[in-house]
KOLLO-938293 format. One line per field, with one value per atom (N, C-alpha, C, O): residue in three letters; x, y, z; atom name; residue number from 1; chain. Coordinates in Angstrom, 3 decimals, always signed. Example, Ala and Ser with C-alpha at 12.3 -4.5 7.8 and 13.67 -1.06 7.14 Angstrom:
# KOLLO-938293
rogu = ALA/ALA/ALA/ALA/SER/SER/SER/SER
X = +13.190/+12.300/+13.200/+14.236/+12.850/+13.670/+12.900/+13.409
Y = -5.690/-4.500/-3.300/-3.319/-2.250/-1.060/+0.030/+1.138
Z = +7.800/+7.800/+7.800/+8.465/+7.080/+7.140/+7.870/+8.039
timar = N/CA/C/O/N/CA/C/O
rolum = 1/1/1/1/2/2/2/2
vomar = A/A/A/A/A/A/A/A
END
This chain:
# KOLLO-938293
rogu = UNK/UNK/UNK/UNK/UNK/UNK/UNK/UNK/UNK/UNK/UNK/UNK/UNK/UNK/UNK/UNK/UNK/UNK/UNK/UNK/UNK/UNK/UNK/UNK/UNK/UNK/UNK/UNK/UNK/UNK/UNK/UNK/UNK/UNK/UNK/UNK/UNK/UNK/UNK/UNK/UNK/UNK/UNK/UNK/UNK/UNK/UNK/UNK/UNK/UNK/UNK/UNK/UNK/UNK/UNK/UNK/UNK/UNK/UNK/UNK/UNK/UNK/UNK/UNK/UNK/UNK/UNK/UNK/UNK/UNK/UNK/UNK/UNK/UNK/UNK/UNK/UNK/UNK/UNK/UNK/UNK/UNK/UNK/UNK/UNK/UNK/UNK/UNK/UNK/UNK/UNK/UNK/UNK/UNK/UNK/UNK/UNK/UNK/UNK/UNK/UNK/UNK/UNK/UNK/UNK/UNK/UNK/UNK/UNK/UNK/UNK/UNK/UNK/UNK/UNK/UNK/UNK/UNK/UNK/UNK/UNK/UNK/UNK/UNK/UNK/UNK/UNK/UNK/UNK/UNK/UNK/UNK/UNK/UNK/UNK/UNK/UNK/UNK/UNK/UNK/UNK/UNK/UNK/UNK/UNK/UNK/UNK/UNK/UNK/UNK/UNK/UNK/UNK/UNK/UNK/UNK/UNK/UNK/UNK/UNK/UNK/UNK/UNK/UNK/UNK/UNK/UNK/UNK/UNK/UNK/UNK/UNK/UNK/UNK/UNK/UNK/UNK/UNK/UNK/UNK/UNK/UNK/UNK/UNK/UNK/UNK/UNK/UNK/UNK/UNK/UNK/UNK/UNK/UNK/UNK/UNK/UNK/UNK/UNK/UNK/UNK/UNK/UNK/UNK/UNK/UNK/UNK/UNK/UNK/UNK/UNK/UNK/UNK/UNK/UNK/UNK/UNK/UNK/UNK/UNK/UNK/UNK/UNK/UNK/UNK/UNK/UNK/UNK/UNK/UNK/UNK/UNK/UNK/UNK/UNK/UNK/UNK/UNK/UNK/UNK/UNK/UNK/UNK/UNK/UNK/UNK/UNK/UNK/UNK/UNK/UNK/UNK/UNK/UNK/UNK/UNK/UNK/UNK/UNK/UNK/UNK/UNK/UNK/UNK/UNK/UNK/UNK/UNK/UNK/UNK/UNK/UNK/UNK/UNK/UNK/UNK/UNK/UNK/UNK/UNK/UNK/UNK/UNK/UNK/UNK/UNK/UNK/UNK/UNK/UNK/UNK/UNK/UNK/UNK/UNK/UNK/UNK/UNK/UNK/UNK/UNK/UNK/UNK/UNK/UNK/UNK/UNK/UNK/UNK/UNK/UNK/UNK/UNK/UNK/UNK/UNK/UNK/UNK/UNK/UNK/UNK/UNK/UNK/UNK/UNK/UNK/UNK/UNK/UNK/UNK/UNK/UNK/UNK/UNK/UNK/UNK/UNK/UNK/UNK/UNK/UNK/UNK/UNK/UNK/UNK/UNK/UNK/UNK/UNK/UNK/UNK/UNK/UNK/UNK/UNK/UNK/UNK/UNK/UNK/UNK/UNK/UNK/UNK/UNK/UNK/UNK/UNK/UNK/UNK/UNK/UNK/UNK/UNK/UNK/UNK/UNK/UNK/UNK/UNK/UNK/UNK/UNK/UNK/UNK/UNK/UNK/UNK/UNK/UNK/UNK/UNK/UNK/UNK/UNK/UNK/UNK/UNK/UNK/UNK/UNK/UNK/UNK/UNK/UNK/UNK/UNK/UNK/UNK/UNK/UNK/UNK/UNK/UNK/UNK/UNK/UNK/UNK/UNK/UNK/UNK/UNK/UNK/UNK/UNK/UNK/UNK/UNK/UNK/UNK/UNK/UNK/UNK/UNK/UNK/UNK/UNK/UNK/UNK/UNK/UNK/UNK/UNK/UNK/UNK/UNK/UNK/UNK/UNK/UNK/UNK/UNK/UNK/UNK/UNK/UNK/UNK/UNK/UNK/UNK/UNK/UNK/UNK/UNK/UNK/UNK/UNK/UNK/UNK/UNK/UNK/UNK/UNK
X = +29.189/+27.735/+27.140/+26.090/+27.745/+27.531/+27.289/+26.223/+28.552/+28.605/+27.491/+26.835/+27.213/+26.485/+24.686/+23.892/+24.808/+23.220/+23.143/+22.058/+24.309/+24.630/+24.346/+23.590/+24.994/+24.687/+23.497/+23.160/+22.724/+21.125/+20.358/+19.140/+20.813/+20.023/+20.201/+19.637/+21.002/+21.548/+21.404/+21.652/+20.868/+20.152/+18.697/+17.923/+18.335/+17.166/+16.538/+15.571/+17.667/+17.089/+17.550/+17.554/+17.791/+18.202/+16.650/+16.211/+16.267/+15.539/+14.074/+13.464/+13.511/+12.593/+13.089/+12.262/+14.104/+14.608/+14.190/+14.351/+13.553/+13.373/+13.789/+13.772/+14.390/+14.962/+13.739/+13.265/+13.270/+12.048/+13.146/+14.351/+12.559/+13.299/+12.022/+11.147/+12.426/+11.177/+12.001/+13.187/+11.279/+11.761/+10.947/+10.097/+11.311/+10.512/+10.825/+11.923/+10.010/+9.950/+9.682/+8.909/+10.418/+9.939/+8.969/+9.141/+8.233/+7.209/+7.321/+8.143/+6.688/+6.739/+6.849/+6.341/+7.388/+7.783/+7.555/+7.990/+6.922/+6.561/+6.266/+5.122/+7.131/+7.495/+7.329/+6.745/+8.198/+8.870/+7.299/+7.181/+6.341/+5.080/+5.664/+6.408/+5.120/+5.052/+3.615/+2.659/+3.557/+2.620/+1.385/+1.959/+0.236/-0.405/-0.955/-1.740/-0.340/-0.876/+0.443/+1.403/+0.489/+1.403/+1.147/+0.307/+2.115/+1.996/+2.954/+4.154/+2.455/+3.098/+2.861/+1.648/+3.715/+3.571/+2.490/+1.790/+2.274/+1.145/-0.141/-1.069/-0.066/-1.339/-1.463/-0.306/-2.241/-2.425/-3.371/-4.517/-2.504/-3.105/-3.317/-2.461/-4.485/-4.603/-3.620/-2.934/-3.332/-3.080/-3.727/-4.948/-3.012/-3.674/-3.845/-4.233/-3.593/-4.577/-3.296/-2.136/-3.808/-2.607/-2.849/-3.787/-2.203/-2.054/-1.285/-0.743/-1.230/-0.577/-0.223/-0.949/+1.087/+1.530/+1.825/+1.623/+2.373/+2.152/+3.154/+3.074/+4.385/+5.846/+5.807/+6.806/+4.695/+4.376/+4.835/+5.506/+4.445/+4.892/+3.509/+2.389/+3.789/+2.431/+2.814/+3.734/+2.191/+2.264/+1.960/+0.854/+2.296/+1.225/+1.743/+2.850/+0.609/+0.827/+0.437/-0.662/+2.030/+1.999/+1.167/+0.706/+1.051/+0.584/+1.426/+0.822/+2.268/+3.529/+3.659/+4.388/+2.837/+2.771/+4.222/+4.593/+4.977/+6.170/+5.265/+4.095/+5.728/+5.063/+6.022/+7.149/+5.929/+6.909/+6.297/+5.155/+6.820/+6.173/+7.564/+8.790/+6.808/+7.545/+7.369/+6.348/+8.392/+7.935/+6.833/+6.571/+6.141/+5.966/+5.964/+6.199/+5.591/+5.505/+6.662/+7.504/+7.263/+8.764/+9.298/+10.408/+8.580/+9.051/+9.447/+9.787/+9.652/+10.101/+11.787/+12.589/+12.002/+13.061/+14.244/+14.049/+15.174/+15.947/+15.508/+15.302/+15.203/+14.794/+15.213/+15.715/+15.407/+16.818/+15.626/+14.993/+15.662/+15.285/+16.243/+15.878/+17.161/+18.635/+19.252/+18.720/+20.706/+20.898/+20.311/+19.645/+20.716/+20.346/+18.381/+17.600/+18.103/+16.599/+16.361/+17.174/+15.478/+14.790/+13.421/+12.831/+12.437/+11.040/+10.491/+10.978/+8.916/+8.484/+7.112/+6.168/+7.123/+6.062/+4.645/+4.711/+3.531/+2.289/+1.840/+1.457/+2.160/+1.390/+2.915/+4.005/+2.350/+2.966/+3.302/+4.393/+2.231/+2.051/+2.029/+2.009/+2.030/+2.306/+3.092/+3.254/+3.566/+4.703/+5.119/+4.712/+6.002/+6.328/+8.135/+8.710/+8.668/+10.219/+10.606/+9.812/+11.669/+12.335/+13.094/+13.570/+13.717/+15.172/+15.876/+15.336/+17.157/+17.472/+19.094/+19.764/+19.556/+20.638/+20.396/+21.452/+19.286/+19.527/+19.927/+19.540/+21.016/+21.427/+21.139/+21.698/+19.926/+18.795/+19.024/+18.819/+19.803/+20.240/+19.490/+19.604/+18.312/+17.513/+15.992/+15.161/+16.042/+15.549/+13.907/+12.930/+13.962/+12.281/+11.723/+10.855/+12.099/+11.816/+10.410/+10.197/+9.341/+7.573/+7.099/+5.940/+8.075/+6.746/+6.401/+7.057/+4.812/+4.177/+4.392/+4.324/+4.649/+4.628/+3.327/+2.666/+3.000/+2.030/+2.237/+2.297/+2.365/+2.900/+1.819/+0.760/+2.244/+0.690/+1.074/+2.184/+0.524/+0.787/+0.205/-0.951/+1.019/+0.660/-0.025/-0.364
Y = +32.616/+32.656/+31.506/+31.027/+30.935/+29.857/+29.073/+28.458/+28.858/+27.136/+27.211/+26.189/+28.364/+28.275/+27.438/+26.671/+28.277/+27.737/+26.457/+25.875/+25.861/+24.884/+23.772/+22.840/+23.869/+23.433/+23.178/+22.187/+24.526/+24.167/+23.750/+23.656/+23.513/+23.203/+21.019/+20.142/+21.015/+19.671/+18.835/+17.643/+19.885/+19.269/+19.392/+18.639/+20.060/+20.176/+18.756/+18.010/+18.852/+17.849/+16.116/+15.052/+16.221/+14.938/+14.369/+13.237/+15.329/+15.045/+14.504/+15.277/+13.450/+13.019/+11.630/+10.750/+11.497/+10.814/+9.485/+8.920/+8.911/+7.243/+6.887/+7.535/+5.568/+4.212/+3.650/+3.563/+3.221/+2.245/+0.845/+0.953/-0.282/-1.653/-3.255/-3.621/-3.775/-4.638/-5.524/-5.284/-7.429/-8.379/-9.272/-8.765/-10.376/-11.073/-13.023/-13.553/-13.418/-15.202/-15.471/-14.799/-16.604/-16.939/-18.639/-19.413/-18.863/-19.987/-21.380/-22.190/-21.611/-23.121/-23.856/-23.366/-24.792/-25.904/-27.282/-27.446/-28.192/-29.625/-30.366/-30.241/-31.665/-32.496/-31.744/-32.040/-30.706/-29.454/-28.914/-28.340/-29.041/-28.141/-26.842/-27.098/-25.494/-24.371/-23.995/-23.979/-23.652/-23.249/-22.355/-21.336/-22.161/-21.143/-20.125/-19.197/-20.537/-19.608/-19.219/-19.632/-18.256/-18.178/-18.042/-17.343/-18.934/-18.574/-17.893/-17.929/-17.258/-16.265/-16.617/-16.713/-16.972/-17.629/-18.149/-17.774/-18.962/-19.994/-19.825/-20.633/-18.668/-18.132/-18.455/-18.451/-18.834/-19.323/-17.970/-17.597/-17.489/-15.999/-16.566/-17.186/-16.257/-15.944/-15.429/-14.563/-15.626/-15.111/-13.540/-13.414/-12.606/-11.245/-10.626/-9.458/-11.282/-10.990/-10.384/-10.623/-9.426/-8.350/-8.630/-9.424/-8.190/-8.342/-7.279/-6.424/-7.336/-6.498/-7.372/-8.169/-7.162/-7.938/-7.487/-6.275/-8.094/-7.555/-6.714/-6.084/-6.747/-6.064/-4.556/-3.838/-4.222/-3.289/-3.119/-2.157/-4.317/-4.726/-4.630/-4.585/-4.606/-4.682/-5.968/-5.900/-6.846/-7.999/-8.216/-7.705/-8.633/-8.892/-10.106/-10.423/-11.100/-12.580/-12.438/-11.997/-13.108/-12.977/-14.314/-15.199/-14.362/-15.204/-16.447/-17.062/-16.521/-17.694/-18.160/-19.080/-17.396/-18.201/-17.676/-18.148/-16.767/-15.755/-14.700/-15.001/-13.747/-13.116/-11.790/-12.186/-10.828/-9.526/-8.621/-8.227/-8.289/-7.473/-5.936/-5.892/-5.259/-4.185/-3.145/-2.465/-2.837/-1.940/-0.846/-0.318/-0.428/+1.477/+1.626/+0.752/+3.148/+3.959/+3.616/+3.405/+3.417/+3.674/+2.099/+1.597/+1.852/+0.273/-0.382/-1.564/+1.373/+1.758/+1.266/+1.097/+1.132/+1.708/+2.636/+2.649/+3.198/+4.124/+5.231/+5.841/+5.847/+7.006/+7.489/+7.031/+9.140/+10.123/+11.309/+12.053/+11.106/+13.013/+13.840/+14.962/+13.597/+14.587/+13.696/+12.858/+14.256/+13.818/+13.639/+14.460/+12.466/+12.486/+12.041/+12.377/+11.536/+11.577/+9.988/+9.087/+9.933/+8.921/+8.897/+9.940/+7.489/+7.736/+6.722/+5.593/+7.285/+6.103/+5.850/+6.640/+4.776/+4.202/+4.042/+3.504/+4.457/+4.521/+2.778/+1.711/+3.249/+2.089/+2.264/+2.829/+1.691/+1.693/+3.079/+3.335/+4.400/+5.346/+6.457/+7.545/+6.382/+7.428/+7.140/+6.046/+8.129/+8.249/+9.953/+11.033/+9.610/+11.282/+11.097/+10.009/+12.169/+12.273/+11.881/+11.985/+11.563/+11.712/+11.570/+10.822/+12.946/+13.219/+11.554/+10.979/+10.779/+9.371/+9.597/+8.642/+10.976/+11.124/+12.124/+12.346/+13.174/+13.932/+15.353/+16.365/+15.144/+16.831/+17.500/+18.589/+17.248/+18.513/+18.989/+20.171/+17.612/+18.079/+18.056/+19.013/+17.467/+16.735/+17.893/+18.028/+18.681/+19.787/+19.248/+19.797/+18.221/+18.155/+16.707/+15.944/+16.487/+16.102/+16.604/+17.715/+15.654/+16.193/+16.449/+16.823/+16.244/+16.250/+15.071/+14.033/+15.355/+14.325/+13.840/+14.754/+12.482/+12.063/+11.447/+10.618/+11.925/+11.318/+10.872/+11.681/+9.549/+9.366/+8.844/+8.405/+8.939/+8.283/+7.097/+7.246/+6.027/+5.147/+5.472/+5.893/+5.316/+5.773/+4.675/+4.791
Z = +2.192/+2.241/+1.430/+1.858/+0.168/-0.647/+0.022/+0.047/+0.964/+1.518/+2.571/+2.776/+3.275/+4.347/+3.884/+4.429/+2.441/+1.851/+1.332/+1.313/+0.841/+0.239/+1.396/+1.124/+2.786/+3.976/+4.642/+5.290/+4.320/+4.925/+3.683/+3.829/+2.610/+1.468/+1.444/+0.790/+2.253/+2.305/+3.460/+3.639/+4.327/+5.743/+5.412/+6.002/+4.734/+4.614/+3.671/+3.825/+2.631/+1.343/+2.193/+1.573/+3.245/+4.335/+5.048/+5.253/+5.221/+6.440/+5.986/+5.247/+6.277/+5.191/+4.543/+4.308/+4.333/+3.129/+3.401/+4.482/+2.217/+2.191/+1.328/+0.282/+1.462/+0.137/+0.628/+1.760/-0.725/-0.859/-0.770/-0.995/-0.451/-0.916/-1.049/-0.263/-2.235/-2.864/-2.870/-3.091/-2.488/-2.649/-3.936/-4.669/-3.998/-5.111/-4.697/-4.527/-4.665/-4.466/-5.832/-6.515/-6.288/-7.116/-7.032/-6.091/-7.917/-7.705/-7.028/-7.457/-6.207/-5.253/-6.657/-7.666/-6.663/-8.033/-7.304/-6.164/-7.922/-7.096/-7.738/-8.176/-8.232/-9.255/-11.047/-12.090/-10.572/-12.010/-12.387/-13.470/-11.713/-12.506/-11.285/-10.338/-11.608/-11.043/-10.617/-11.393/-9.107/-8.865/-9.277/-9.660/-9.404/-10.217/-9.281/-9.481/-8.202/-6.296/-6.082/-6.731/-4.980/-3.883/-2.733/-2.166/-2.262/-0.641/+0.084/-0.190/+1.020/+1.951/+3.037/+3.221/+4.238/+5.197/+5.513/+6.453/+4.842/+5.141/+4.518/+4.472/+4.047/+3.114/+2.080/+1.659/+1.104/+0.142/-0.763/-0.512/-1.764/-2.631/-4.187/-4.819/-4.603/-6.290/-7.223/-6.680/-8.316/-9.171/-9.401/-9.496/-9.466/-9.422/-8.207/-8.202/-7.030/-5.685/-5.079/-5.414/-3.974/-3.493/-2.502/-2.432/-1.150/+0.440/+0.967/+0.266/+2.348/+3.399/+4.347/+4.940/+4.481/+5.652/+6.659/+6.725/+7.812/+8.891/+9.423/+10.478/+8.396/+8.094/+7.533/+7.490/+7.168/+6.406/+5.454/+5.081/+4.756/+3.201/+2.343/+2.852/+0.965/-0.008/-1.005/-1.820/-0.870/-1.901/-3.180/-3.360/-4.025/-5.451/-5.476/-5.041/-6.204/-6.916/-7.776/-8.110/-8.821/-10.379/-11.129/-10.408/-12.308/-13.644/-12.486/-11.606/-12.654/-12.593/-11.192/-10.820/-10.410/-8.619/-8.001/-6.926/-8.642/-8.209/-7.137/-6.902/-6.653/-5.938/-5.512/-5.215/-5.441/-4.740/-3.775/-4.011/-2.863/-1.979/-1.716/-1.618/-1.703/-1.310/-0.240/-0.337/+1.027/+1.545/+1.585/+0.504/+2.703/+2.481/+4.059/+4.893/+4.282/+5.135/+5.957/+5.084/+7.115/+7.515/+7.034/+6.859/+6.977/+6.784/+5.358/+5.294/+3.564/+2.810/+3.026/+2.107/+4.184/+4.146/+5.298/+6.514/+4.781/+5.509/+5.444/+4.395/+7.147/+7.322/+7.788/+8.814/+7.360/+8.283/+8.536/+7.787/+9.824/+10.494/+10.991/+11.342/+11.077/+11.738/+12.963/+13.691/+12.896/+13.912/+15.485/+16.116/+15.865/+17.279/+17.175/+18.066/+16.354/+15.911/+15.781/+15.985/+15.519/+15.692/+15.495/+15.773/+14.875/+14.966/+15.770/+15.822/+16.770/+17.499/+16.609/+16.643/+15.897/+15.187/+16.063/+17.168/+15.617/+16.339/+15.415/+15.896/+13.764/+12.717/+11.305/+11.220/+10.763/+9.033/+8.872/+8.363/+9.368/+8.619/+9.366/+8.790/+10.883/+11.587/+12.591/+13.130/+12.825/+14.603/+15.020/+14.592/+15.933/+16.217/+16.046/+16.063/+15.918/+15.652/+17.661/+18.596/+17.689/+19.224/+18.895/+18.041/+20.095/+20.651/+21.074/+22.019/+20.299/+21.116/+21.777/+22.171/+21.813/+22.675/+23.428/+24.020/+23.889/+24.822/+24.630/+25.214/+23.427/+23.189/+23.047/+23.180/+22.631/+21.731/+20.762/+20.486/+19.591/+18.281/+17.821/+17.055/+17.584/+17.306/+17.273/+18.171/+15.749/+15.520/+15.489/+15.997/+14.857/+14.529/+15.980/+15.556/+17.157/+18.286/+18.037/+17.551/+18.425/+18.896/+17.647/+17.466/+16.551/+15.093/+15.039/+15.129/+14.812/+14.393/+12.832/+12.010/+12.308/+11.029/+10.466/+11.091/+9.211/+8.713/+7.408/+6.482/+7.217/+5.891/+5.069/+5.517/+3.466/+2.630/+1.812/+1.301/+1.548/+0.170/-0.549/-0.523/-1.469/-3.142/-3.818/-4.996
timar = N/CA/C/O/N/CA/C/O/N/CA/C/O/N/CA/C/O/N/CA/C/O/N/CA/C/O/N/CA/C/O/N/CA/C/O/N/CA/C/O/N/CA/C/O/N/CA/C/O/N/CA/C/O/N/CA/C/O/N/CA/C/O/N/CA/C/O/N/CA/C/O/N/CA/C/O/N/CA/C/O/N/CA/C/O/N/CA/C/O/N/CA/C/O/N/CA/C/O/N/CA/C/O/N/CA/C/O/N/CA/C/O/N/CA/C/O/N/CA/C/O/N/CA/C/O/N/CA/C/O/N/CA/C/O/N/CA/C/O/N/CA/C/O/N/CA/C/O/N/CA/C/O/N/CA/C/O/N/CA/C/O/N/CA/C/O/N/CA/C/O/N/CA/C/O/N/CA/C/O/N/CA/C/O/N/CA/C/O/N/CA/C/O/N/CA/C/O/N/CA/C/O/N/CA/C/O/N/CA/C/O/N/CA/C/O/N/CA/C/O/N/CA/C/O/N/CA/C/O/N/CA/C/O/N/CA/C/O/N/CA/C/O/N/CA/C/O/N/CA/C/O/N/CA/C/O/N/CA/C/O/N/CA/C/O/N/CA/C/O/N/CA/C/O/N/CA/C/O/N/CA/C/O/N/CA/C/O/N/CA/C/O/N/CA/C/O/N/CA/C/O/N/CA/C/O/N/CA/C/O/N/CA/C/O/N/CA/C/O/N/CA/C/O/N/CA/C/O/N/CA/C/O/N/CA/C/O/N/CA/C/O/N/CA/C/O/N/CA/C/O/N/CA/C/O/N/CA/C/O/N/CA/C/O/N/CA/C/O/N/CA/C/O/N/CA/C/O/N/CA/C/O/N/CA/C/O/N/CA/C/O/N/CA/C/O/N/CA/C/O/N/CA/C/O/N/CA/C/O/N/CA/C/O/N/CA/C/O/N/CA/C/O/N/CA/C/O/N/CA/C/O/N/CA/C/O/N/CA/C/O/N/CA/C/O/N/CA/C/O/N/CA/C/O/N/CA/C/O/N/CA/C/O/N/CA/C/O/N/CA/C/O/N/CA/C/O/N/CA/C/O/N/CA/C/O/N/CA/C/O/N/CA/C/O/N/CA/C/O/N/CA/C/O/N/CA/C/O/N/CA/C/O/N/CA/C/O/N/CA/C/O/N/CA/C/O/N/CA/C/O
rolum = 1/1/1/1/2/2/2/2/3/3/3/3/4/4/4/4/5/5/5/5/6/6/6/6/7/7/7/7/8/8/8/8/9/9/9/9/10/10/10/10/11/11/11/11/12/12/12/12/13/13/13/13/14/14/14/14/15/15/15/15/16/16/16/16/17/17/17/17/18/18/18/18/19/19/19/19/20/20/20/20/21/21/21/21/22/22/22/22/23/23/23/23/24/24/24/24/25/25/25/25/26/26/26/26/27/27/27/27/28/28/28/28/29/29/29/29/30/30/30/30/31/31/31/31/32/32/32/32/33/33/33/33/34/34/34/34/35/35/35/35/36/36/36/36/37/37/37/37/38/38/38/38/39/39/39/39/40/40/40/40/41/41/41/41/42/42/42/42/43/43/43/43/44/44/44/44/45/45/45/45/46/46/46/46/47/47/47/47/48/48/48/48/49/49/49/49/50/50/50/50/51/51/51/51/52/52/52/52/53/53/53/53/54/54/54/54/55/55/55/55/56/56/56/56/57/57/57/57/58/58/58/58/59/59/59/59/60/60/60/60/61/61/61/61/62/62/62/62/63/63/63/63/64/64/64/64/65/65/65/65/66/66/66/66/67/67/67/67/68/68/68/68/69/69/69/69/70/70/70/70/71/71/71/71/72/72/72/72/73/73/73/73/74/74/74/74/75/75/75/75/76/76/76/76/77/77/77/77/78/78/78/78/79/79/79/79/80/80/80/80/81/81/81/81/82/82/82/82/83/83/83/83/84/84/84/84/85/85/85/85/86/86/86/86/87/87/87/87/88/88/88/88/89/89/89/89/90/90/90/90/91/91/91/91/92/92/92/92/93/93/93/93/94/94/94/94/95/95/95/95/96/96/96/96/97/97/97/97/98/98/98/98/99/99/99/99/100/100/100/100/101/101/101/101/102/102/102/102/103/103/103/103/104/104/104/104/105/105/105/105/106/106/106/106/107/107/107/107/108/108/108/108/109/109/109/109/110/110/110/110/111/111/111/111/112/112/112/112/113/113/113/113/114/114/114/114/115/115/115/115/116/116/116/116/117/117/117/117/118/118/118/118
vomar = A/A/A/A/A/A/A/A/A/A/A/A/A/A/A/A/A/A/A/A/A/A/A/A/A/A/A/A/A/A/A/A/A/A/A/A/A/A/A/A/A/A/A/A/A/A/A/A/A/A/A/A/A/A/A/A/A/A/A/A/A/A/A/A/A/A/A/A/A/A/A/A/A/A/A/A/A/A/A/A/A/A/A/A/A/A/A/A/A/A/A/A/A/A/A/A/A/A/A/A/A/A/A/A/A/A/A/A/A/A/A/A/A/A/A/A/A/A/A/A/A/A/A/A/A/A/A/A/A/A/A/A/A/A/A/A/A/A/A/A/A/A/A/A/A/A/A/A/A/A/A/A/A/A/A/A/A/A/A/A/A/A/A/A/A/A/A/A/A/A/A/A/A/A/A/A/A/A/A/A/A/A/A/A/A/A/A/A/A/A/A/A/A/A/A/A/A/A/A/A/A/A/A/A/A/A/A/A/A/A/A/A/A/A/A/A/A/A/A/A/A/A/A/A/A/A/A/A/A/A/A/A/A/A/A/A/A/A/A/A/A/A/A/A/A/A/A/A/A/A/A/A/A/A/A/A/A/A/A/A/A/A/A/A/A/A/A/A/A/A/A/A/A/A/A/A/A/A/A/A/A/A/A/A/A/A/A/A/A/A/A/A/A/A/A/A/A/A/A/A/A/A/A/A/A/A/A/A/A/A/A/A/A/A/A/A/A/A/A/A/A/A/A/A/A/A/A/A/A/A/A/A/A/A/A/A/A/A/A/A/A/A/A/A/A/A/A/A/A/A/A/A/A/A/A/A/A/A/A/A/A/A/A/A/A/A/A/A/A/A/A/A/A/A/A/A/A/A/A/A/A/A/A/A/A/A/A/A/A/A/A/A/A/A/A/A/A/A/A/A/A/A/A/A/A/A/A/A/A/A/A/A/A/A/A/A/A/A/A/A/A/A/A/A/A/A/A/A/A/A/A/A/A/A/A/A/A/A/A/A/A/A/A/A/A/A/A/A/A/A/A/A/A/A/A/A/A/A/A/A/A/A/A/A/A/A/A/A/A/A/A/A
END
């Protein structure tokens, strides 16, 4: 009876699951001075100044013209709804679960997702 709960306690604590993942540039350098901007494909950002890209990333530009952006909403990352599952992205922040083999393993098929940034 243990293992049985231990089992749905472990499909359960699955389903949902995101790895966030964050990158970082460091400063355009041009004859050894460091930039006091950054650019992001072609954009040119402030010091302090934040963005959204079109990756569904969140940007910040540092003091030093470095810059990091980090995932959210499915684009956090690795996302598990159960086997046989899958999500069809509407935006960044919503979609519905789908069945992507047919079997009908695929318990949460037709939920809608609504995700939030923090």
């Amino acid at each position: 009876m243990n293992s049985i709960i231990l089992f749905v306690t472990v499909i359960l604590l699955s389903a949902n699951q995101i790895s966030a993942y964050c990158f970082f540039n460091g400063p355009e350098i041009s004859d050894g001075v460091a930039a006091t901007f950054c650019t992001y494909n072609g954009q040119t950002y402030d010091e302090g100044e934040s963005w959204d890209t079109d990756n569904c990333e969140e940007c910040h530009c540092m003091e030093s013209g470095a810059f990091s952006c980090c995932g959210y909403g499915f684009h956090a990352g690795t996302m598990s709804y159960g086997i046989g599952c899958d999500i069809e992205q509407f935006d960044c922040l919503t979609g519905v679960v789908i069945d992507t083999d047919g079997n009908g393993l695929c318990e949460m098929a037709g939920h809608q997702i609504q995700l939030t940034r923090s």
